[in-house]
NUGUFI-221450 format. One record per residue (C-alpha): residue number from 1; residue in three letters; x negated, y, z negated. Coordinates in nm, 2 decimals. Layout:
N
seq->NUM&type->ala&u->X&v->Y&w->Z
...
# end
This chain:
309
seq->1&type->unk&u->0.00&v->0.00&w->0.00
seq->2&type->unk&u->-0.13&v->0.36&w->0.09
seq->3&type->unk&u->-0.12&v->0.60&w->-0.16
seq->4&type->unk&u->0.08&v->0.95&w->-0.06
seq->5&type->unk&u->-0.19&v->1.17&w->0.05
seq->6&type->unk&u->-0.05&v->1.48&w->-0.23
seq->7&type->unk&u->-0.14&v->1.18&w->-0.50
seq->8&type->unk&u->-0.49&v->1.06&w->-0.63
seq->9&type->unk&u->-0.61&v->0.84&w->-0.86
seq->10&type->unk&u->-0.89&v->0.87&w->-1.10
seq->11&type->unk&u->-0.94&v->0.54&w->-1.27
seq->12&type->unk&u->-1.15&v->0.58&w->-1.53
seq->13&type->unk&u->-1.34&v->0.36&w->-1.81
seq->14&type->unk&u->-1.14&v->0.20&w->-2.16
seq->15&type->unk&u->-1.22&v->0.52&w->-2.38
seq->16&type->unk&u->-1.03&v->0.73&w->-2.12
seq->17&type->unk&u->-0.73&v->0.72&w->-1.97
seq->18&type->unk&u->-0.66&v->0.70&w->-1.62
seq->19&type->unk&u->-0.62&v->1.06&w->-1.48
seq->20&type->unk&u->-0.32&v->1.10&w->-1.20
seq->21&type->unk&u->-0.38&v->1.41&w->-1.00
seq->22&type->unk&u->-0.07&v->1.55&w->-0.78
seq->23&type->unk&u->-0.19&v->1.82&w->-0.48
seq->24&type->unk&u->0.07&v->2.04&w->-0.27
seq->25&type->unk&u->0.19&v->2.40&w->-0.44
seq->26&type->unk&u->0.17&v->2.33&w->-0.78
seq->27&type->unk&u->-0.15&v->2.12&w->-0.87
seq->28&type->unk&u->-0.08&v->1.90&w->-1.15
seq->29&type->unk&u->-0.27&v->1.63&w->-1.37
seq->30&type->unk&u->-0.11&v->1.37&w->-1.56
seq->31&type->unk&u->-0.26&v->1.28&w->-1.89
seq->32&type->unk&u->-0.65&v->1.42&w->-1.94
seq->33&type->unk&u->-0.92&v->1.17&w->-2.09
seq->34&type->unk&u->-1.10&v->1.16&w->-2.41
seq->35&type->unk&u->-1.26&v->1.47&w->-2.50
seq->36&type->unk&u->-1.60&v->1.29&w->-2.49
seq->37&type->unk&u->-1.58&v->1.26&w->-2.13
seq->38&type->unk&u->-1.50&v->1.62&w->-2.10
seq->39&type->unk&u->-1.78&v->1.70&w->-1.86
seq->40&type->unk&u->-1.69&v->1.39&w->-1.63
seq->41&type->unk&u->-1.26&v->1.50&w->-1.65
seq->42&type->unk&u->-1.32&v->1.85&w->-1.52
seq->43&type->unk&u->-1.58&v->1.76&w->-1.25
seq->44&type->unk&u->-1.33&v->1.45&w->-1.13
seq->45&type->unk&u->-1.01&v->1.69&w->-1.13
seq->46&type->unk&u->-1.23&v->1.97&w->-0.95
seq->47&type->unk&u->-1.35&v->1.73&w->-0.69
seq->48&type->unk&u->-0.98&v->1.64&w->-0.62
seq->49&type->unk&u->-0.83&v->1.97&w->-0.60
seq->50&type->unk&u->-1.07&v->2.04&w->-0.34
seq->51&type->unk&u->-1.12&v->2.43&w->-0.46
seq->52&type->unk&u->-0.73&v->2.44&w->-0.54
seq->53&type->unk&u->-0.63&v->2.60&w->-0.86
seq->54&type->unk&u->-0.46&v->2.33&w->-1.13
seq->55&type->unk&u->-0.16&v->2.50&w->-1.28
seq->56&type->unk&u->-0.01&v->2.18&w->-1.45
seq->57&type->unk&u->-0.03&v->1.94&w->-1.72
seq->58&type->unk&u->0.18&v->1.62&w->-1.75
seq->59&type->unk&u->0.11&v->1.42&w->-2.04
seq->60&type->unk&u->0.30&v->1.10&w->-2.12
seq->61&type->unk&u->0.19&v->1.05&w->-2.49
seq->62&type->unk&u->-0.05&v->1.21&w->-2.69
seq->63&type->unk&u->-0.28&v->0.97&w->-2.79
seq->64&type->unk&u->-0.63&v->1.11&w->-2.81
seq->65&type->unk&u->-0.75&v->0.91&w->-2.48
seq->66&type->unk&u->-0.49&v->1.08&w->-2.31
seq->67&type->unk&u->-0.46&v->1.40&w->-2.45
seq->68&type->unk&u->-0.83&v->1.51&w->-2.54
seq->69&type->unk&u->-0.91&v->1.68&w->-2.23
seq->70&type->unk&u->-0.59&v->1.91&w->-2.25
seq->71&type->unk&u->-0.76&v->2.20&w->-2.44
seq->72&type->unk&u->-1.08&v->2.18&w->-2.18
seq->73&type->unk&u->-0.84&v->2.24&w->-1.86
seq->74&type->unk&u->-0.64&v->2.50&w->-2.06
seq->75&type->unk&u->-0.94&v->2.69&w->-2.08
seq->76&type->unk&u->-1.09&v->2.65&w->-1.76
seq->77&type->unk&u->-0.70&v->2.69&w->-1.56
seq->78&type->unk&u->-0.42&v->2.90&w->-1.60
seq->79&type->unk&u->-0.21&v->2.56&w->-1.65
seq->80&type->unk&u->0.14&v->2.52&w->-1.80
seq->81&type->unk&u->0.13&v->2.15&w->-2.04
seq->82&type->unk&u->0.42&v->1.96&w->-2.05
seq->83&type->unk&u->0.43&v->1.70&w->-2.33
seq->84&type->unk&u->0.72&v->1.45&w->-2.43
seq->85&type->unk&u->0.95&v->1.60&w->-2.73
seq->86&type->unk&u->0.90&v->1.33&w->-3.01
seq->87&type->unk&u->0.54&v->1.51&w->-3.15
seq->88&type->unk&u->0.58&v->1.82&w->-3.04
seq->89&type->unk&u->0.67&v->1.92&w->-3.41
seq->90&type->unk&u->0.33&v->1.78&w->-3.50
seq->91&type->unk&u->0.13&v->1.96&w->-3.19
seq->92&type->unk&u->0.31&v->2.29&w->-3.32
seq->93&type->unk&u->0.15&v->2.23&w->-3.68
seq->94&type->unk&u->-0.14&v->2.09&w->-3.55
seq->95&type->unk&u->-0.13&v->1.76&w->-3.79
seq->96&type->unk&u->-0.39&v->1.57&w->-3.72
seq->97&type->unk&u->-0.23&v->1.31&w->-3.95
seq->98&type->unk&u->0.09&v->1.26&w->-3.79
seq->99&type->unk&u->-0.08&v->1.29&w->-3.42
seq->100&type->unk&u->-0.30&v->0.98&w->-3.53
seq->101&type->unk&u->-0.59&v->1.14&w->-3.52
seq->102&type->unk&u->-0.74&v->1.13&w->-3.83
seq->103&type->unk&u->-0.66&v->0.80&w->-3.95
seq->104&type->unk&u->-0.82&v->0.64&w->-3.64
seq->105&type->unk&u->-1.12&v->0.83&w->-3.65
seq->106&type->unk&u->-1.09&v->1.01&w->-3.34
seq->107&type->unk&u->-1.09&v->1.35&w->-3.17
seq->108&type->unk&u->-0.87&v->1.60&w->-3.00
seq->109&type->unk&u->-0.93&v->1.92&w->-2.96
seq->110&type->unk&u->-0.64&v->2.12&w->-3.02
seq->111&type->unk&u->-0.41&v->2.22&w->-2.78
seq->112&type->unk&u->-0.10&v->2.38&w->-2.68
seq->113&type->unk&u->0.22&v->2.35&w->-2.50
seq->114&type->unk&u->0.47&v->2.55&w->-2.32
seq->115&type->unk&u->0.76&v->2.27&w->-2.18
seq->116&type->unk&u->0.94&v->1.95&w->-2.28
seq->117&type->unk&u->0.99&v->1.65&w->-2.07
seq->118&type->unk&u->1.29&v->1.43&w->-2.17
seq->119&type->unk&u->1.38&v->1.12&w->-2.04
seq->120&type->unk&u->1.58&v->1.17&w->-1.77
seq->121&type->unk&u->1.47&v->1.43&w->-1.62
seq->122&type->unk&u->1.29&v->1.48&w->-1.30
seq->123&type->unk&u->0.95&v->1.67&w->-1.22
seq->124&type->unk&u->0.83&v->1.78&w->-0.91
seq->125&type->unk&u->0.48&v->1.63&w->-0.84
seq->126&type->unk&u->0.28&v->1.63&w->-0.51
seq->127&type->unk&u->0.64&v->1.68&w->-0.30
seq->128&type->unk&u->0.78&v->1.40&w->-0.42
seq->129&type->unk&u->1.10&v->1.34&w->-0.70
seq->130&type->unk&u->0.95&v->1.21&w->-1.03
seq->131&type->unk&u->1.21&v->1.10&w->-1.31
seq->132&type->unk&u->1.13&v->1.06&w->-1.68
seq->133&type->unk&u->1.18&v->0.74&w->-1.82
seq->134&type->unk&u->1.17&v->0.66&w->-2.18
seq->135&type->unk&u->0.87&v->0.39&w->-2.27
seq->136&type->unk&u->0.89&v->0.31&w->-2.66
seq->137&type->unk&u->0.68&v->0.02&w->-2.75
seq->138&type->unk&u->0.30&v->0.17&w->-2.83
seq->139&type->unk&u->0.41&v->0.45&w->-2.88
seq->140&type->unk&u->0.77&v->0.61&w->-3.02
seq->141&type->unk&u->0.77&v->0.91&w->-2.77
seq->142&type->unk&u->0.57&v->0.76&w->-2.49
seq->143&type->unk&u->0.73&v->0.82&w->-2.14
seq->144&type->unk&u->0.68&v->0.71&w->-1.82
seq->145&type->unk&u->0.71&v->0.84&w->-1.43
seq->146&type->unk&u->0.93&v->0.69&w->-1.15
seq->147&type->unk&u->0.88&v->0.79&w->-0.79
seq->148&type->unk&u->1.16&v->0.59&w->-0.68
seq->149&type->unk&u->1.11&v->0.68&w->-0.28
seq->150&type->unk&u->0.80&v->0.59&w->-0.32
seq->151&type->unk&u->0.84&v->0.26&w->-0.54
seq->152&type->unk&u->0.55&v->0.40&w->-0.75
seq->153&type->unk&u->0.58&v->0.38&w->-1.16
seq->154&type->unk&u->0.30&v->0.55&w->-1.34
seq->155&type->unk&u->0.34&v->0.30&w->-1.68
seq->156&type->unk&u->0.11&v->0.48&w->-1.90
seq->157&type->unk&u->0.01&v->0.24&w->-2.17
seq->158&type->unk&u->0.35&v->0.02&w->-2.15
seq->159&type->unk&u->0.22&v->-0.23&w->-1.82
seq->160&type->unk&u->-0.14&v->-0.29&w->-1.76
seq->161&type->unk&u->-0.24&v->-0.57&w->-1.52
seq->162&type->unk&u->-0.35&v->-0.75&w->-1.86
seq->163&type->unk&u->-0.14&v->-0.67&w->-2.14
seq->164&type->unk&u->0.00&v->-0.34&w->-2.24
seq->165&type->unk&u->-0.15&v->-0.09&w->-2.55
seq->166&type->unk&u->-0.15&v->-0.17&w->-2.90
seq->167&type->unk&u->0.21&v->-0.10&w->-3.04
seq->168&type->unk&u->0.14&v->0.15&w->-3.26
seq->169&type->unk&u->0.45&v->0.17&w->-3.45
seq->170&type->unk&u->0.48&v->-0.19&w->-3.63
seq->171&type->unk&u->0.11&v->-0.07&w->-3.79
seq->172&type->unk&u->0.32&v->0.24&w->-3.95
seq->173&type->unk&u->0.56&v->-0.02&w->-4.10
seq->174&type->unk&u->0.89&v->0.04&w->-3.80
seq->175&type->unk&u->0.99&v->-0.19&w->-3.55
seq->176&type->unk&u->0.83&v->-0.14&w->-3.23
seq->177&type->unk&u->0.81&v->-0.56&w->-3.11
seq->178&type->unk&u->1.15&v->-0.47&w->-2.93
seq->179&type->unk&u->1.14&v->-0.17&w->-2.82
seq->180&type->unk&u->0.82&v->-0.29&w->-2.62
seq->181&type->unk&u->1.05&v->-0.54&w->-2.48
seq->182&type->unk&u->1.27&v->-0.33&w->-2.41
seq->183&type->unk&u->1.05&v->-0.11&w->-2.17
seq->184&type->unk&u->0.97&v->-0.43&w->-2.03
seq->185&type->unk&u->1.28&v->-0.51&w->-1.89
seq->186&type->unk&u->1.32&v->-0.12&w->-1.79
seq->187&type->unk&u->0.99&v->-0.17&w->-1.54
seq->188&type->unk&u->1.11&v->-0.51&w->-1.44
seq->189&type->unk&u->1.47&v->-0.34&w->-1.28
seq->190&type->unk&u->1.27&v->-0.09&w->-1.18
seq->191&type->unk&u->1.13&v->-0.35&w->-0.92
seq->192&type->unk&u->0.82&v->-0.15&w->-0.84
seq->193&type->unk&u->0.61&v->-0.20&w->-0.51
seq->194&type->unk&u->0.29&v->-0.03&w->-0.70
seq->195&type->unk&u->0.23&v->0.04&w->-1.07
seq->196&type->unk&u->-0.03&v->0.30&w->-1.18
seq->197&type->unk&u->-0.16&v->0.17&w->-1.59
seq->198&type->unk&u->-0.31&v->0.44&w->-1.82
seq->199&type->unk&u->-0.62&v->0.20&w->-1.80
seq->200&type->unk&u->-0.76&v->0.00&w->-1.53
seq->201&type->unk&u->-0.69&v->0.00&w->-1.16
seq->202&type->unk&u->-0.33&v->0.02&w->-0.98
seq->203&type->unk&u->-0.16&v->-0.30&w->-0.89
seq->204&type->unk&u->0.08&v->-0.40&w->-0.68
seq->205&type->unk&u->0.39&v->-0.61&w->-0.60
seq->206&type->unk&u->0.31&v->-0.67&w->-0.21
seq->207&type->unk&u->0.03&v->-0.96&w->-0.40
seq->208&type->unk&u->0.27&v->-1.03&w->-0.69
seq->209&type->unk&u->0.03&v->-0.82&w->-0.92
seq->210&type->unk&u->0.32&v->-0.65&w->-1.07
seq->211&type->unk&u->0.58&v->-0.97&w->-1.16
seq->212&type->unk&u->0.26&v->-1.17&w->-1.28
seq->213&type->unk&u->0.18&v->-0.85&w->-1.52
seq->214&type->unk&u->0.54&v->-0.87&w->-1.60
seq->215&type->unk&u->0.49&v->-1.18&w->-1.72
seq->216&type->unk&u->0.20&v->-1.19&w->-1.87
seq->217&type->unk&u->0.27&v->-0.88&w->-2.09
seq->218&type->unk&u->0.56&v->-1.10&w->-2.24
seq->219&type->unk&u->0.42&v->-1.38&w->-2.31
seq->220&type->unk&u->0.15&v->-1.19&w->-2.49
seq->221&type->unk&u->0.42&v->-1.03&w->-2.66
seq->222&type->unk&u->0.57&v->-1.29&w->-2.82
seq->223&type->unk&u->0.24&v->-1.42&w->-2.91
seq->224&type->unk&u->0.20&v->-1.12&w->-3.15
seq->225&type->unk&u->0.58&v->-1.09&w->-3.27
seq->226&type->unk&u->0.50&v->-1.51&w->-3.41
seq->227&type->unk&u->0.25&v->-1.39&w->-3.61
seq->228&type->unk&u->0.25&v->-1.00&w->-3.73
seq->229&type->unk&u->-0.13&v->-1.08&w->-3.83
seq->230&type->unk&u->-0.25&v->-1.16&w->-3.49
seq->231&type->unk&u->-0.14&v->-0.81&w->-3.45
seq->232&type->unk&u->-0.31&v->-0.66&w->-3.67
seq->233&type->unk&u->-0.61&v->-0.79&w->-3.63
seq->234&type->unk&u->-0.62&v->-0.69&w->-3.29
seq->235&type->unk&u->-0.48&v->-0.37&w->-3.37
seq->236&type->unk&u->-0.79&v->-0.31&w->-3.60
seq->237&type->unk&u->-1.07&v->-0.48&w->-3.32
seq->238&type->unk&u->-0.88&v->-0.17&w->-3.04
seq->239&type->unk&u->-0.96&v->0.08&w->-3.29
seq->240&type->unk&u->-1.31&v->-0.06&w->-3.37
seq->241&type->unk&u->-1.40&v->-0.11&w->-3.01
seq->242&type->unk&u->-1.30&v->0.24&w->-2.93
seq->243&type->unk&u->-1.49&v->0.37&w->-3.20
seq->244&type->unk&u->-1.78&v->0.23&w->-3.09
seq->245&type->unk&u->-1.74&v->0.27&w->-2.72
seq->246&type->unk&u->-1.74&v->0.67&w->-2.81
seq->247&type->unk&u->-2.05&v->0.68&w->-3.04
seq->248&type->unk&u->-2.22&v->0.39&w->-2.95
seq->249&type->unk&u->-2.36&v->0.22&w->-3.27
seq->250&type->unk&u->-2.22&v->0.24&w->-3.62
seq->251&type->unk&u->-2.36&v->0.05&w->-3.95
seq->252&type->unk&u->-2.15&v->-0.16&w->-4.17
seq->253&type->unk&u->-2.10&v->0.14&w->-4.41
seq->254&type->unk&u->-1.94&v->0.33&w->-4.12
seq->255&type->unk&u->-1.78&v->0.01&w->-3.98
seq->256&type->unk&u->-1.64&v->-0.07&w->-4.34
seq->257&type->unk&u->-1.47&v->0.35&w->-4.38
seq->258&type->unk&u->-1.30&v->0.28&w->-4.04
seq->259&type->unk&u->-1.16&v->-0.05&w->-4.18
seq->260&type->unk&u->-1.05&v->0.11&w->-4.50
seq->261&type->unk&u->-0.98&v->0.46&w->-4.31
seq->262&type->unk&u->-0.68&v->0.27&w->-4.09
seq->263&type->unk&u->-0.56&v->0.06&w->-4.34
seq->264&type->unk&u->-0.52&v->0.37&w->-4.63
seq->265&type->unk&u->-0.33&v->0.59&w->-4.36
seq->266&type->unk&u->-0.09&v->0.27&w->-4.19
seq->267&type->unk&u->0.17&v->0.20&w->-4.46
seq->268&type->unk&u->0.23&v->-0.13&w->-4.27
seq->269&type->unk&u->-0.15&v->-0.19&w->-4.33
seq->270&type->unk&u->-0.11&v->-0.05&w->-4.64
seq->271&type->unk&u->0.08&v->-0.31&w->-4.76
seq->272&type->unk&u->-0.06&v->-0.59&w->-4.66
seq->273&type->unk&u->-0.44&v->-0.46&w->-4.80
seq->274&type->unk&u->-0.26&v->-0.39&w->-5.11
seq->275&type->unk&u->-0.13&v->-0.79&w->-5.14
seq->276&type->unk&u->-0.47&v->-0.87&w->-5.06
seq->277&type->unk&u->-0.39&v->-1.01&w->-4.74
seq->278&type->unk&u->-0.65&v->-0.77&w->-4.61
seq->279&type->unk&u->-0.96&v->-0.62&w->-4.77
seq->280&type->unk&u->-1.20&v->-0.35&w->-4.60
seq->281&type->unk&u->-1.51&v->-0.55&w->-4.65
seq->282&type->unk&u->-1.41&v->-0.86&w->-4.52
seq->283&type->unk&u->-1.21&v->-0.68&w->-4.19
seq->284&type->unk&u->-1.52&v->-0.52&w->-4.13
seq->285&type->unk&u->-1.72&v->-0.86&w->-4.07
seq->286&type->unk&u->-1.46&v->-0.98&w->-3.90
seq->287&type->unk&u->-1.37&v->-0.75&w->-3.69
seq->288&type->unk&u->-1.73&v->-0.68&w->-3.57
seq->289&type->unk&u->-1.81&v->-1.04&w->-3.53
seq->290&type->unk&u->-1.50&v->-1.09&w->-3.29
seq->291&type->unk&u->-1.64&v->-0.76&w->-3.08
seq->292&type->unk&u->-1.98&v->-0.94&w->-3.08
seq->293&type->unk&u->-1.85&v->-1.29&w->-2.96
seq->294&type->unk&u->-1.60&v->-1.10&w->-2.70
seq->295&type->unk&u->-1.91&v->-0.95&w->-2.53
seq->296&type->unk&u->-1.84&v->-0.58&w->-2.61
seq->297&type->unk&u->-2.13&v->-0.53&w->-2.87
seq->298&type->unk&u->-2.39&v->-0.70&w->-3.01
seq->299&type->unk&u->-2.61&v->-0.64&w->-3.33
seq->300&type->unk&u->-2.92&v->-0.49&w->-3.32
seq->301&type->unk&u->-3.17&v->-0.44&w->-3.68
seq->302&type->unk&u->-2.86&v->-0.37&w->-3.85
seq->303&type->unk&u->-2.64&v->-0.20&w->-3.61
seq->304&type->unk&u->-2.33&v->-0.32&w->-3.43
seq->305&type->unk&u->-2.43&v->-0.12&w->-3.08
seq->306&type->unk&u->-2.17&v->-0.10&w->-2.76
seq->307&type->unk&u->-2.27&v->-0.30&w->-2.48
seq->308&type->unk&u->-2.21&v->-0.20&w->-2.14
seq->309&type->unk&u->-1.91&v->-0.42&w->-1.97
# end
């Protein structure tokens, strides 16, 4: 399938999100990167624009790897940022808490915002219709955008060829398990002929990409709702990796504060490290050791230190 010529896609690496850029009268970007990759965001978007001005920002969540490079492209454009309404309490108070931030150690610069996008309504992007659809499931206010012309669903962290994003939710002690299958089902009527993820390449249904992601997704997902754990633990290994993908090494005293770090601020964690279920120490060596054995780091005189993958 050939891409619209207004649309291009900047797949980027796991600690940033894929960046969508649309071309035509308005320029517009959906979702921005991790503020670490600042440098690499604003050269990427540049290149596309081809010495056109960006005046919009879309973002479907506000997770950091999607929102961190908001405040760099406010300052560089005159852009107008659209975010989803369910945080845009927190953005307006700038709690770092409630955005996520904090309690998994990571950055975004602060930012601001001047519209709303609701489910249900449709954007203008590139020439081409774009309706908001609702995508609860890793996150509560998560959306995602239908080009239904084209067949094209950008799915944001709610269908990647190989699973879907960490839902977010049951670590905060509420039901998210169905709502993710909810979304699910949304894509699946949907019937999408291409489907741009917030990480990893596009795929497509013209190879059966798309139904095989379908499926896979839900299997995995009730692979985590048998066992709330499983979960968890993986929940904990995402935050790790990411960590450690942005700086690089960390020692066991740093590794143990994020442990303890995400399971003070998650009340579902909370609980569970408060039964004893879970203890910072032991996550820790866990949780390192299972990055080690999946290939993504390896020790070195003391240090757990990213490998390149």
């Amino acid at each position: 399938m050939k891409w619209p010529e207004s649309l291009v896609v900047l797949e980027r690496g796991w600690l940033s999100s894929n960046n969508i850029v649309f071309l035509g009268d308005e320029p517009a970007v959906v979702d921005t990167s991790y503020v670490t990759h600042g440098d690499h965001t604003l050269r990427l978007i540049d290149q596309a624009l081809d010495g056109q001005p960006l005046r919009r920002i879309v973002n479907t969540h506000l997770h950091s790897d999607h929102a961190g490079g908001n405040a760099l492209l406010q300052a560089r454009h005159e852009v107008r940022t659209w975010i989803p309404p369910g945080e845009s309490g927190l953005v307006d108070t700038w709690d770092e808490d409630g955005l996520s931030y904090r309690r998994t150690s990571q950055q975004c610069p602060r930012f601001t915002y001047d519209a709303l996008i609701h489910p249900g309504d449709t954007l203008s992007l590139g020439g081409e219709d774009w309706r908001v659809l609702p995508a609860p499931g890793h996150d509560h206010a998560m959306v995602m955008l239908w080009c239904e012309r084209q067949g094209i669903l950008v799915s944001a962290d709610a269908l990647w060829r190989h699973g879907f994003g960490v839902i977010f939710p049951e670590l905060a002690g509420i039901p998210g398990f169905e709502a993710q299958a909810g979304t699910l089902a949304l894509i699946e009527s949907l019937q999408p002929r291409a489907v741009i993820p917030g990480h990893g390449a596009p795929f497509f249904e013209a190879d059966g990409a798309v139904t095989a992601a379908l499926q896979a997704a839900r299997s995995r997902l009730r692979w985590l709702q048998d066992d709330p754990q499983r979960h968890v633990h993986h929940a904990l290994k995402v935050l790790l990796a990411f960590k450690l993908l942005e700086v690089q090494r960390l020692d066991r005293a740093a590794i143990t504060d994020i442990m303890g770090a995400c399971l003070h601020d998650s009340p579902g964690l909370h609980a569970l490290s408060a039964s004893g279920a879970l203890a910072p120490e032991a996550l820790a060596s866990s949780v390192a050791q299972e990055l080690v054995r999946s290939g993504v780091a390896c020790w070195e005189d003391g240090l757990l230190v990213a490998r390149s993958v």
